[in-house]
N, C-alpha and C positions, 0 to 999 in steps of 0.2 A: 764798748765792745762786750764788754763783760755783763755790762744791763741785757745787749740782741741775746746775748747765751743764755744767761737767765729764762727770758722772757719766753724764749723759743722751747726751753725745754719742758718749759710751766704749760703751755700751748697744746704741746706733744703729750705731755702729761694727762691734761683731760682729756686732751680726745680720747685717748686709750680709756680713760675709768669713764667717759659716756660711752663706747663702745660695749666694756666690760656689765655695766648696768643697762642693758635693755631693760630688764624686767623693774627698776629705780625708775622714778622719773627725772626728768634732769633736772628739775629744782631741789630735789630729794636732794638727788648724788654730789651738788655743787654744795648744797649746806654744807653737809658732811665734811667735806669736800675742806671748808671755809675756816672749820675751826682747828686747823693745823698749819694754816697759812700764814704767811705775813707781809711785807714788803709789796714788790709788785704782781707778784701771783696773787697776792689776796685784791689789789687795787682791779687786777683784770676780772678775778670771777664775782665781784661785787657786782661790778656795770656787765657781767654776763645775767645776773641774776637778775638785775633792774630792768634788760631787754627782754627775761624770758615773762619776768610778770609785769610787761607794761599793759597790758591788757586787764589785769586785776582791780577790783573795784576798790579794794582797798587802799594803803598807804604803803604799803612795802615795799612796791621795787620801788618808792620816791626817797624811803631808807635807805637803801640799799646803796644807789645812784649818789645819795648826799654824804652816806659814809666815805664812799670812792672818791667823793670830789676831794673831801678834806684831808685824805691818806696823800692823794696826788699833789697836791699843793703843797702839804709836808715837805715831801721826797721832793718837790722840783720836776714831776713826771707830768708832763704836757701832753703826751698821748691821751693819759686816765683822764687829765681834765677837760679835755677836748670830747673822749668818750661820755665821761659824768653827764656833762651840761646837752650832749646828743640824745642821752637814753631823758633826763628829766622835760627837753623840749618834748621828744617823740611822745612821752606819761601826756602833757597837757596839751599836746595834739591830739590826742584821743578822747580827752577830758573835755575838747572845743575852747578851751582858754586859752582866746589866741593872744591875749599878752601877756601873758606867761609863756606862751611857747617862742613867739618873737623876743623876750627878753635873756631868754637861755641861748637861744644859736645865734644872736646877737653875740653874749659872749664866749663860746664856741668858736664864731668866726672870726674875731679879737685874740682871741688866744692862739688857734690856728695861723694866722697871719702875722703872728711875731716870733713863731717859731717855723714859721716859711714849710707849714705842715701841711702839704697839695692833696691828696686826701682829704683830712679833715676840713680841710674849705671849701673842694668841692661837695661832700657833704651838706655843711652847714648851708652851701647856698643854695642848693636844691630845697631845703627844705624852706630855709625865708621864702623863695620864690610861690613857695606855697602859699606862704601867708602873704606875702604882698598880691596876689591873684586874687586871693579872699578880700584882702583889699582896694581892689580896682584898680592897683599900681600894677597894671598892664607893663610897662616897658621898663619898670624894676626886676617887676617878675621874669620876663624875655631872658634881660641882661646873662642875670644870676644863674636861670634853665641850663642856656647857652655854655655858659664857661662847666657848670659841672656835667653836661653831656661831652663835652673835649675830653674834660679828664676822666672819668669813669672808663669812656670806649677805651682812651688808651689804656688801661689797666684791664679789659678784656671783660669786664664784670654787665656781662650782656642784661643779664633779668633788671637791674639797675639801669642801666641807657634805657632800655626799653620802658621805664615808669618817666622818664626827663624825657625821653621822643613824645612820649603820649601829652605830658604837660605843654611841650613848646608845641604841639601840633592842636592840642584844644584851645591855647591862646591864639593862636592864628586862626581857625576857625572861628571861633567868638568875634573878630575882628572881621570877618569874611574877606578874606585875605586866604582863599579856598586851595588853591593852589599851592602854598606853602604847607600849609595843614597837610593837606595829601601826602606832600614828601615824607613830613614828619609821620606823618604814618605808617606811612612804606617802611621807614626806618624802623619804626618800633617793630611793624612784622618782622622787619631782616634780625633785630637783636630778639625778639623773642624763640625765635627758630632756631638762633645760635644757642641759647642757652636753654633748648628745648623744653620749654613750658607750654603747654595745653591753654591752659587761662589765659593767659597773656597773648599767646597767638589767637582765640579767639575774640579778645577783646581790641584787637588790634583790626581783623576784619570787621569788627562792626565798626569801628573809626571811621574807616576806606569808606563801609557802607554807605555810613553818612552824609559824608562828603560828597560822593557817588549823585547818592539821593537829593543833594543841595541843587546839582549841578545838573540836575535831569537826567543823569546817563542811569535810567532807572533798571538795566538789563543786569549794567555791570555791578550794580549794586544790590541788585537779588541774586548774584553769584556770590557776593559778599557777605551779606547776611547767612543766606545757607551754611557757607563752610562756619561762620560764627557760629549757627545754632548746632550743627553737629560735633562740635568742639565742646560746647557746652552740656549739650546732653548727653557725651560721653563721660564728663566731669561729674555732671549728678549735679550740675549747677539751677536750680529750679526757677527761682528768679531771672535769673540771666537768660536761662530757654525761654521763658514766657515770654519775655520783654520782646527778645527777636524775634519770636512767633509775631508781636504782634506788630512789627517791624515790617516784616514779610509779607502778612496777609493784605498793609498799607501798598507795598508795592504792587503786588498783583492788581490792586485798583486801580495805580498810576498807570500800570500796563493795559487795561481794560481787562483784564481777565476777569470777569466780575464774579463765574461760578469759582473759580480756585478762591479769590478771597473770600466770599463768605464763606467757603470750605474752611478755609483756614482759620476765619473767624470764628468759626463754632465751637472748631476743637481747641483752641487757643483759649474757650470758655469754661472749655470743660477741664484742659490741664489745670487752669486757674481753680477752677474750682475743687480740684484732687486736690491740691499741692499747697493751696490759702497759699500764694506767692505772687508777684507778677501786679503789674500798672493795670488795675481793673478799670480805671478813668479813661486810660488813655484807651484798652478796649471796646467799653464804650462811646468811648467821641470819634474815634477811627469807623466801628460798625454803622454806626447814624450817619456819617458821612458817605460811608457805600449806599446806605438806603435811601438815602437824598439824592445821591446821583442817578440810582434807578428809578426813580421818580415815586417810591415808596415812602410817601412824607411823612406818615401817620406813622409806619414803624422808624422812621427817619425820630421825628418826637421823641417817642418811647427809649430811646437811646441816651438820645440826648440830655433828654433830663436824669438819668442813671449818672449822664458823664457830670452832669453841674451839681447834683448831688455829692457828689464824689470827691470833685475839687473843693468844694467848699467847705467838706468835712475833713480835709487833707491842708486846706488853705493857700492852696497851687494858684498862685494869682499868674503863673503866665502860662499854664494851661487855661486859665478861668477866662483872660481873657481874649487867647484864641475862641473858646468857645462861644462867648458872645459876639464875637465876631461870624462865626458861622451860622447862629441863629438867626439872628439880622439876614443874614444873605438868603436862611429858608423861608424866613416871612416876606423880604421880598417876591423869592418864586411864588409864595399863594399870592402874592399883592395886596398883603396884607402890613401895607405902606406902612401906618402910625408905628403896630408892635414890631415893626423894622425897624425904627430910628429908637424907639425905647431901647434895644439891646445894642445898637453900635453906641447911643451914647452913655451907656453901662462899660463898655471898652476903651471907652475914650475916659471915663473916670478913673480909671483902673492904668491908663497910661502914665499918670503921673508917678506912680510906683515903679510899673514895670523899665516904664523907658525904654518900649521897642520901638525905633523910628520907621523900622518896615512893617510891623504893623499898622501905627498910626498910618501912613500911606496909603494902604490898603482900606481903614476905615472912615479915610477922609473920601478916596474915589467912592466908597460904595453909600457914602451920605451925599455926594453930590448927583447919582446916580437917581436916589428917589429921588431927589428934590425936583429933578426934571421930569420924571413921570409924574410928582405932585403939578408940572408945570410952575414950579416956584426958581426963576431961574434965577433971577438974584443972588438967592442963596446956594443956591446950586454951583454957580460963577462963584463964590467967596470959598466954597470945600476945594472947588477943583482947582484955585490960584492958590490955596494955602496948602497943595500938593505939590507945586510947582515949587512953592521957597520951600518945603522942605526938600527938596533936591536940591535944588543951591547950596541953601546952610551943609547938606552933605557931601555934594562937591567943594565947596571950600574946604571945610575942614579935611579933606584928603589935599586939597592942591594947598594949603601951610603944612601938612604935615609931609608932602613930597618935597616942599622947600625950606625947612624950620628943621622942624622937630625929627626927620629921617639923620639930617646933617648933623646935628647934634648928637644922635643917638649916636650915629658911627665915629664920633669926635668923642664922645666918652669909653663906647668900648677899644674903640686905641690904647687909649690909658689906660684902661684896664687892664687889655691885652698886654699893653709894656711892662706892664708889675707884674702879672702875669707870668712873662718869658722869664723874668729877672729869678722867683721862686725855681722856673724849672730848671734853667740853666743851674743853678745852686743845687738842687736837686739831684742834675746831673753829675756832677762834681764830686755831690757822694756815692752816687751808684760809680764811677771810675774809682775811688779808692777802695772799693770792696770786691771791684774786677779782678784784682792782682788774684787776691787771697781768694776768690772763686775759682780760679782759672786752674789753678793746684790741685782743689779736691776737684776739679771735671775733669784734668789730666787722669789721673789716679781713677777715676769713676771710671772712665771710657776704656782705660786698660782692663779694667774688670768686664766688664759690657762686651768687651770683643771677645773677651772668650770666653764667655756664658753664650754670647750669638752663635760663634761657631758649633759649639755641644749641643744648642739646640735649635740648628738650621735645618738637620736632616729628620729630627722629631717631630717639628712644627710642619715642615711639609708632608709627611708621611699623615700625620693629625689631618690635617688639611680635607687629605684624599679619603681620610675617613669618615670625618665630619661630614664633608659634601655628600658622601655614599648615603650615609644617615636620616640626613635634612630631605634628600627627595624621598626616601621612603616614609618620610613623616609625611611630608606634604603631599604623596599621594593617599597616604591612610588619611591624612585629614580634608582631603577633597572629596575621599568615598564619604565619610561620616558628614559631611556638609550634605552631598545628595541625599542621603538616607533622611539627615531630619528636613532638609527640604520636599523631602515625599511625603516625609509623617506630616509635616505642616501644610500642605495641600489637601490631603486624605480627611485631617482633620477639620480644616475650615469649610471641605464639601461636604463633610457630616452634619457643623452646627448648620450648614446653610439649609439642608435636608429638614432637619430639627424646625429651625426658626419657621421656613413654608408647612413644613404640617399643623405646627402650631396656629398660624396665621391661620389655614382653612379651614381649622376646626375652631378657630375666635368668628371667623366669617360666616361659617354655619350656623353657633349660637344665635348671634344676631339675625341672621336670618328665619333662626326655627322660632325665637321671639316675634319678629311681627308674625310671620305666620300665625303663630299662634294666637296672639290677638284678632285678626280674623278669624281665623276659624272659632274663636267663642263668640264673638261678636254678630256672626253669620250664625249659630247655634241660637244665642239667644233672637234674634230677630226672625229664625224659621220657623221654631219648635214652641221653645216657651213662647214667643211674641205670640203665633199662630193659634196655639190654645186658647192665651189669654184671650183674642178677641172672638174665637168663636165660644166661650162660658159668657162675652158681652151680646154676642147676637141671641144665645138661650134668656140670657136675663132681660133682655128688650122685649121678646115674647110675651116675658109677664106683664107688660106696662099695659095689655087690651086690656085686664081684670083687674086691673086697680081697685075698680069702683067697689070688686065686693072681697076686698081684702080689709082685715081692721085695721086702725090705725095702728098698732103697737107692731103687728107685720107690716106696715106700708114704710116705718118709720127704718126698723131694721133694713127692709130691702133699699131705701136711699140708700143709707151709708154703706150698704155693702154693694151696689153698685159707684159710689162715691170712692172705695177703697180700690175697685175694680178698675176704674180710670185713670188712677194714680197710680196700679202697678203697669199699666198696659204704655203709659208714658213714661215711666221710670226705666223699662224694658228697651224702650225705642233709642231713650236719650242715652243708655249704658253701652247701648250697642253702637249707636250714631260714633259715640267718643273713644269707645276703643278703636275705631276705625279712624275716626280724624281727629274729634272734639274740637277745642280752641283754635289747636295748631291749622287744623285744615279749613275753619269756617273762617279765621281772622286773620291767622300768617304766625310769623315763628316770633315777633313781637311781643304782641300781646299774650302769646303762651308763655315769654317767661318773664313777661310781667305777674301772670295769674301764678306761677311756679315762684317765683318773688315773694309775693304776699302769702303766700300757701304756708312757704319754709321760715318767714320772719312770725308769722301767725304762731304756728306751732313751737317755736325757739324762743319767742318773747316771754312766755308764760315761765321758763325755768331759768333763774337766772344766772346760774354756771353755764348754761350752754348759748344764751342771750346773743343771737347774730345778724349783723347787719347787710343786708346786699345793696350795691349801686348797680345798675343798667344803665349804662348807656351805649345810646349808636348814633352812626351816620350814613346819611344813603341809601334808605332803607324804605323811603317811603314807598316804592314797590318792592312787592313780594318777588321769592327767588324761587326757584324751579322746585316743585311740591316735594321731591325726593331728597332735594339741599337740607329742605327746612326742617325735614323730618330731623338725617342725619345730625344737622348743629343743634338741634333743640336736645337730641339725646347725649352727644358728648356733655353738651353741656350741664346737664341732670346727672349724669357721673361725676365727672369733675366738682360738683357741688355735695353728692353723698361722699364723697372722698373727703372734701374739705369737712363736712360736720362729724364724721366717723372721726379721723384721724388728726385733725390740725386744730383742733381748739383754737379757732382764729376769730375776732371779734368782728372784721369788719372783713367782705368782698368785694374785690370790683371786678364786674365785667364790660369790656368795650369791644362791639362788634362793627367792625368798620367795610362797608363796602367799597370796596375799589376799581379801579376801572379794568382791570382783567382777575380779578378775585375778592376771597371776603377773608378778611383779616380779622383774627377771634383774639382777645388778651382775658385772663383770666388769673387775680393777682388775688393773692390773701396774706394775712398779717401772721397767718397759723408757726406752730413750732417747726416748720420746714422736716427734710427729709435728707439723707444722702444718696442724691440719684445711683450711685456706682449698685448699694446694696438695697435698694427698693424699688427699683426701675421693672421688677417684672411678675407686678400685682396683676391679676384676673381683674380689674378694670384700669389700671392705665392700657392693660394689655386690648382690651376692648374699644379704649378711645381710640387708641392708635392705629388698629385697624380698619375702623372707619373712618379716618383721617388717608389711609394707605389707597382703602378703596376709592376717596373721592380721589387722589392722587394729589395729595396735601401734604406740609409738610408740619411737623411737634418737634421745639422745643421746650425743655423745661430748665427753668433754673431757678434753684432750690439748695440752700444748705441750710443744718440744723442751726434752731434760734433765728433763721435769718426769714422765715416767710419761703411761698413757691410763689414763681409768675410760670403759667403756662402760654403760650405764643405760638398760634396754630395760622400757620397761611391755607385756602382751601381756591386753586384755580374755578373760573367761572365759566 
């Protein structure tokens, strides 16, 4: 009794001197704190100190934690040791050294269990459970979840239940055993709400989601996702937003919404890209998979090799090997049989690792699938019978484990459960001798309480009626002030919109006062100068009757300057021919930047800081596209290119111009020191590509950050 006194006043004690030290930090004030201590006030802020720096890279709170172990083992104090051996597991659970973290709450749970300490065992077995899960000891792990979600709720310590709901319901899912998971979810939501945490409530909805999302019900699970993503983005959680953005945008596909998702995929690229946060892989393999669906194969590509890029530099071997799973399935669509079975049997390598049995499934129908468009049915019949035993092998192993291993588990937790009962019962037995000696100071307590209630029944109502009086004239003041900035914020967004269109028809006019203007010099030269030149030709012809009695030193002169006269009057024609079409209009928009290719490597090779290399290629192209198309892409593309040499010091270019069956798909990639779209997005020539992209009714994006290279990605309808 005299130790609870102690201990309770020692408790009381810091709180008040962490109270008192806001402006200390609490490892400050506990040091302090430490060096007047001794007995079990010092054994408790020892394993307080070891908790606060388990996070430290250092060695200190493992001092801290190991001084406390051996002060408690002194004295005989099994809380301390129980605490010690908690905070140095938690140290080497941080640390990833899971045998060290399994050999501390190992003994933790030993120690706990001989002093019949429900608490600290349920503790301890939460946290094994963790490591037996990292283990693959699935139904260790369950066991152990189970008992310390019992005892936790009973103790009301909701934020705690709700980290054991979410473990017992991600074991059950991993098992797909979908149904149980959900409840455990549900659960976690109900204890996170109790103990009103933000984070935890939204990561409980993206749980639900998931589940949701297993089980098709793809509505209920983009109602799920959403409340997760506004939870988090009210948290400032950036990673966490991104992820469920990219959650979301998946769903809207599932749904067929196909403009929300790539709506949502863009901007989802763009937070990512503000924030350097967020699964860029899974970004990528999600997008390519909406462009594959649309029957956009080429940008379908372009994705996807970003997403194989990505894992393989991350070494996600069970995203890596969804995604050769997916590739295969787009080489199929072209029928382009062989490079299909190269990538399922790249999936099938990769199984031996992963050990997904539904995927194998999946990769065995869609290898028995070409085999029969190869007309190889042999083989075809061998993928799709060795799809069938893996169903068996996976129905048995559920029907022994419905008749074995279910009956066993619930024959162990009995036993469990009866030792179990036996701690709480004993448990109980001390909470009834401390009833007596409670029940005194609550008498006593309550006599005081009743007449503090009365003194202040008639204050508290009267408060009441003021407070309420109060609250609606806030809430109307602050409904005025909401309308007010919700006018300024309309007033203002119709201004930039104002702004951005005048801007737009004064980029449109440019370009437009450009060609004009090439015409009209080109039409200048071919009327005026051309017209001269060749009537000073028809004067010099005149002279050719009198040759005969010209000298030779005048006859010689007059060749070459009729010789020099021919060269201008062709020079004239051909300056004027080209500023009106040149290359582009006699050949097509090809071969223009083929010759615009050699033009820019010509001139760049000779210096070699600036030494640059461009690739061209295309498809579908072997007809030419409507005369005004070709102009347009032949001049983004010439911007896009002085951009890259002015600004990007990049070594190598690629451009790929893909024609598609209701448009032409433009990439345009460089290795340069990249840019940050947020604060360079509104240069006088992006600002010019873009409106010619606007005008054909096309769609730009870019994505670009610094050191990382731009790819520009322009769709143009046909």
């Amino acid at each position: 009794m005299q130790k609870k006194i102690i201990f309770i006043t020692s408790f009381l004690f810091i709180n008040i001197f962490c109270v008192w030290g806001q402006s200390v930090s609490t490892v400050d004030s506990m040091q302090q704190l430490l060096v007047t201590q001794k007995g079990i006030n010092r054994i408790e802020t020892l394993n307080e100190l070891a908790w606060e720096l388990k996070k430290s890279k250092d060695s200190v709170g493992i001092k801290y934690a190991e001084e406390a172990l051996k002060l408690s083992k002194q004295q005989g104090y099994y809380k301390g040791i129980s605490d010690a051996y908690s905070r140095l597991g938690t140290i080497a659970l941080r640390r990833k050294n899971n045998a060290d973290t399994k050999k501390y709450y190992l003994k933790a749970l030993a120690n706990d269990e001989e002093h019949k300490y429900l608490y600290g065992i349920a503790r301890a077995k939460n946290q094994l459970g963790i490591i037996y899960k990292r283990e693959k000891k699935y139904k260790k792990a369950l066991e152990y979840f189970l008992f310390s979600l019992d005892v936790i709720e009973s103790r009301k310590q909701y934020k705690q239940a709700s980290q054991i709901a979410a473990n017992i319901g991600n074991l059950y899912f991993k098992d797909r055993a979908y149904t149980k998971a959900f409840n455990y979810f549900t659960k976690q939501l109900e204890y996170s709400k109790l103990a009103n945490d933000s984070i935890y409530i939204a990561k409980s909805y993206r749980n639900i989601g998931d589940v949701q999302k297993v089980l098709k019900n793809y509505k209920q699970a983009l109602i799920s996702y959403l409340k997760a993503e506004e939870k988090f983005i009210e948290k400032n959680k950036t990673k966490e937003s991104a992820n469920i953005m990219i959650d979301i945008a998946t769903i809207y596909d599932y749904l067929n919404q196909n403009k929300l998702s790539k709506e949502k995929f863009i901007n989802t690229l763009k937070f990512i890209q503000k924030s350097k946060k967020g699964d860029r892989g899974a970004l990528y393999f999600n997008f390519g998979t909406l462009y594959r669906k649309l029957g956009q194969l080429d940008s379908a590509s372009y994705y996807y090799q970003k997403a194989e890029n990505f894992f393989i530099k991350a070494n996600n071997k069970q995203k890596l090997l969804v995604y050769y799973n997916n590739i295969g399935n787009k080489f199929y669509d072209y029928q382009s049989y062989d490079k299909a079975l190269l990538y399922f049997n790249k999936s099938l390598q990769l199984q031996g690792i992963v050990k997904d049995t539904a995927m194998l499934l999946n990769t065995y129908k869609s290898i028995s699938r070409v085999y029969r468009k190869l007309k190889d049915y042999r083989v075809a019949l061998i993928f799709s019978d060795s799809t069938s035993l893996i169903r068996e092998v996976e129905f048995q192993k559920i029907k022994e484990a419905d008749q074995y291993q279910v009956v066993a588990a619930n024959f162990e937790r009995e036993l469990v459960a009866s030792e179990n009962q036996k701690i709480i019962i004993e448990n109980q037995k001390e909470i009834a001798e401390n009833k007596a000696e409670k029940q005194t100071i609550l008498i006593s307590s309550l006599c005081i309480a009743l007449m503090l209630l009365l003194g202040l029944f008639f204050y508290i109502t009267k408060a009441r009626k003021q407070r309420q009086q109060r609250e609606l004239a806030e809430a109307d003041l602050k409904q005025q002030k909401l309308i007010a900035e919700h006018e300024k914020a309309q007033q203002e967004q119709h201004l930039q919109e104002l702004i951005k269109t005048q801007e737009m028809n004064a980029i449109n006019a440019m370009i437009s006062g450009q060609e004009e203007e090439r015409k009209r010099i080109a039409q200048d030269l071919h009327d005026n100068l051309g017209s001269k030149l060749s009537l000073v030709k028809i004067h010099y012809q005149s002279v050719e009757d009198n040759l005969e009695s010209i000298d030779e030193d005048a006859k010689t002169q007059y060749e070459k300057a009729n010789q020099l006269l021919d060269e201008a009057c062709k020079s004239v024609r051909e300056i004027s021919h080209n500023m009106i079409s040149g290359t582009l209009s006699k050949f097509g928009l090809i071969p223009a930047l083929k010759e615009l290719k050699q033009t820019l490597e010509n001139v760049y090779s000779k210096q070699v800081q600036y030494a640059i290399h461009i690739e061209l290629t295309y498809h579908k192209l072997d007809n030419r596209l409507e005369n005004t198309m070709e102009i347009q892409i032949y001049r983004i593309i010439q911007e896009l290119l002085n951009n890259i040499i002015k600004h990007a010091k990049a070594t190598q270019v690629d451009i790929q111009i893909l024609k598609l069956e209701k448009g032409v798909n433009i990439i345009v990639e460089d290795d340069g020191v990249g840019f940050d779209t947020e604060k360079q997005h509104k240069g006088i020539g992006l600002k010019t590509i873009q409106s010619r992209v606007v005008n054909m009714k096309g769609s730009c994006l870019i994505d670009s950050g610094k050191g990382n290279g731009t790819t520009v990605t322009i769709d143009i309808p046909t």
